[in-house]
C-alpha positions in Angstrom: 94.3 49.1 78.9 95.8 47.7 81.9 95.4 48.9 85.3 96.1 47.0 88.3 99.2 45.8 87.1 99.7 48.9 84.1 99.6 52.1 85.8 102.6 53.6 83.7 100.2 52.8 80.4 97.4 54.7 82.1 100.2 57.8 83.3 101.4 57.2 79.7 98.3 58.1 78.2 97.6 60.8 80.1 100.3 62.4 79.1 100.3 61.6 75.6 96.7 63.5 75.4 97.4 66.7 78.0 101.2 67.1 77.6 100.8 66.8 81.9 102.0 64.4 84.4 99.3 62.8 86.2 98.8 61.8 89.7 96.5 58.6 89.9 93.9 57.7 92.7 91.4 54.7 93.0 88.2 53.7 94.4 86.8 49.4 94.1 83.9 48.2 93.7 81.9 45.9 96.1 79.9 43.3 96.0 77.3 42.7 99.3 76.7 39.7 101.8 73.5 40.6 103.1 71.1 42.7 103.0 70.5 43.4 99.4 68.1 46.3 98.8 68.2 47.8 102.1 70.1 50.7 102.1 67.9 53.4 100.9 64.8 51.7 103.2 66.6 52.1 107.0 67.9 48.8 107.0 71.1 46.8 107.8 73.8 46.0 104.7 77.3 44.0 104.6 79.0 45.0 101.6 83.0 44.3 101.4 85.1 45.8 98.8 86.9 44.0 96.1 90.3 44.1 94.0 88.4 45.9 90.8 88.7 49.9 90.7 88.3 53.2 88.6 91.0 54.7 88.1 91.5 58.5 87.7 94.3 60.3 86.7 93.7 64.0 86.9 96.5 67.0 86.9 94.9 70.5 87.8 94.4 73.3 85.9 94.9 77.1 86.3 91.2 77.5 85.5 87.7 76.6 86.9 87.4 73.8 83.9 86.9 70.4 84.4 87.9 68.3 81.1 86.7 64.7 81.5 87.9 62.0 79.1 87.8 57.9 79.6 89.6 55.0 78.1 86.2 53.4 78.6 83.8 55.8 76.5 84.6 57.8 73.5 82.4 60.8 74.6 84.4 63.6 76.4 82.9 67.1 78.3 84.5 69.9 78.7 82.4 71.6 82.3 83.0 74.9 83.7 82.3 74.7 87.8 81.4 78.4 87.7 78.2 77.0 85.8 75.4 75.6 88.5 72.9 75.1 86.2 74.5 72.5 83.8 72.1 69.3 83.0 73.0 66.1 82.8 73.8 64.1 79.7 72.8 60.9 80.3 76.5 59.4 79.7 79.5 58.3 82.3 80.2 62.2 82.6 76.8 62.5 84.9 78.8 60.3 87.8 82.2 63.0 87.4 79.5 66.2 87.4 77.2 65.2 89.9 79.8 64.3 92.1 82.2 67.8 91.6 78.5 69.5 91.7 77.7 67.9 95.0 81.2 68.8 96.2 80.7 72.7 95.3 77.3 72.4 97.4 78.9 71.2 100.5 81.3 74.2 100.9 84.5 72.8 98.7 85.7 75.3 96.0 87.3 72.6 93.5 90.0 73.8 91.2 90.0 73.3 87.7 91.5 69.5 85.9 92.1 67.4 83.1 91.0 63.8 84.2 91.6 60.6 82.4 89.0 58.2 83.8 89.9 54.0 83.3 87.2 51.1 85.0 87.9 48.0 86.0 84.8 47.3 87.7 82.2 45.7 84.4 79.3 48.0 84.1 75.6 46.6 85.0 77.7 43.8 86.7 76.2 44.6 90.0 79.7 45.6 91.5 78.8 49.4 91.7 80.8 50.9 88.9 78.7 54.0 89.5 80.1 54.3 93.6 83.7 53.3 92.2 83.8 56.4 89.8 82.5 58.5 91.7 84.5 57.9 94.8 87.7 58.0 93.0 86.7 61.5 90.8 85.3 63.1 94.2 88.7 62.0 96.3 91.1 63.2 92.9 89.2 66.4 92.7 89.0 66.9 96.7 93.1 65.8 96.8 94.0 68.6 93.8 92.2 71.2 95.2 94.1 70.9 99.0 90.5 70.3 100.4 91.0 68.2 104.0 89.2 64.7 103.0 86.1 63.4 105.1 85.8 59.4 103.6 82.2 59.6 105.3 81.0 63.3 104.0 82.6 62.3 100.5 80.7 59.2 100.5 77.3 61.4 101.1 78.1 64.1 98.7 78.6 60.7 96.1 75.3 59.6 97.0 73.7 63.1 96.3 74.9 63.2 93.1 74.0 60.0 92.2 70.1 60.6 93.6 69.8 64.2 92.2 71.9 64.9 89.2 71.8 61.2 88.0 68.6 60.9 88.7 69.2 56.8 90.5 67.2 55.8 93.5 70.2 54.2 95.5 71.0 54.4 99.7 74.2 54.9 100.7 76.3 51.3 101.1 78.4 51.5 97.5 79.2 54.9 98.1 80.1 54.1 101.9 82.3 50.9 101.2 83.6 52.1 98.1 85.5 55.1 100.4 85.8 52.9 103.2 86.8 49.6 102.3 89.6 48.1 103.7 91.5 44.4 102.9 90.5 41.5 104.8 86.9 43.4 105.9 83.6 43.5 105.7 81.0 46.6 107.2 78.1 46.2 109.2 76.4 49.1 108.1 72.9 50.5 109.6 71.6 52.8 106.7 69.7 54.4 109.3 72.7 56.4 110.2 75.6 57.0 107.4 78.2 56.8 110.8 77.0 53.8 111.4 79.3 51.7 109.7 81.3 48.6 111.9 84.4 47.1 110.6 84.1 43.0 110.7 87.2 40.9 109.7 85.4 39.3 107.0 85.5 35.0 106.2 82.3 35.5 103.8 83.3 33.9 100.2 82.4 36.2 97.9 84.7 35.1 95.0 87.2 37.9 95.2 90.3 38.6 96.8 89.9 40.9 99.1 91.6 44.3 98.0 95.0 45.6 100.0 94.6 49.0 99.5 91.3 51.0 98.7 90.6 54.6 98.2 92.8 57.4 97.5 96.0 58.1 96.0 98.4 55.7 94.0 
């Protein structure tokens, strides 16, 4: 499926499946100039975002249900958010439930949706697929549910999610860039404070365009 330059295929096939019309938001990837392994130990990172996202497309519901199907995976989940003591799976749907779980923690009563999930960014690549979902889901969910957006405070409820309902050791760049990114820009980052973050017009090759827009709606 086409994304980038496709989004009526993904709108299209979000309606074929829920009979809804979708609203679609985004989040990239990243790749990182410096400082590779230093997030989660105090250190300094330059990560920039790049042109390759997850794409959501979500419509809400009139319940507390979240139903979570990809054009990536075959495996779907049906959650209820009134349930806190769901486990994780061990599939994609971990990144989308962690995340809304985090969310709930942090004071944001989510409403119910039907999301179609599509990503760009290649999985194991290094490019932080796992930020890029989650971004996108946690902004879609945050958007739908009339909830004011904090980039920064969505970007640490991201990283929770990943740490404690994934189960993945990781600090907070990918989450951080992949809600703040912005074309033509690197961030200094100093993990030793998540408001850390300094925007730096960026000349670093990194063998992407650097993306126009980044996170949020379509």
């Amino acid at each position: 499926m086409q994304t980038s330059g496709g989004l009526t295929d993904l709108r299209g096939a979000f309606e074929k499946i829920f009979g809804l019309r979708a609203r679609l938001f985004r989040a990239p990837g990243r790749v990182n100039v410096i400082g590779e392994h230093t997030d989660y130990n105090q250190g300094f990172v330059m990560p920039a975002a790049i042109d390759l996202y997850c794409w959501v497309a979500i419509a809400p519901r009139e319940d507390r249900q979240l139903k979570l199907l990809s054009t990536n995976f075959e495996n779907s989940q049906l959650l209820d958010l009134n349930n806190k003591t769901v486990a994780r799976r061990g599939d994609w749907t971990d990144y989308v439930v962690g995340t809304a779980l985090a969310l709930e923690k942090h004071g944001h009563r989510l409403r119910g949706a039907d999301l179609l999930v599509h990503g760009e960014v290649p999985i194991g690549s290094g490019l932080s697929s796992s930020a890029a979902i989650e971004v996108s889901t946690g902004y879609a969910l945050l958007e739908i549910s009339g909830a004011q957006i904090d980039l920064t405070e969505l970007a640490l409820s991201c990283r929770q999610a990943e740490n404690e309902f994934v189960g993945a050791r990781v600090g907070i760049m990918d989450q951080f860039i992949s809600a703040h990114g912005q074309a033509g820009h690197a961030v200094m980052l100093d993990c030793r404070s998540a408001a850390g973050g300094v925007q730096y017009g960026s000349e670093a090759s990194t063998g992407r365009r650097r993306i126009q827009r980044a996170t949020g709606a379509v």
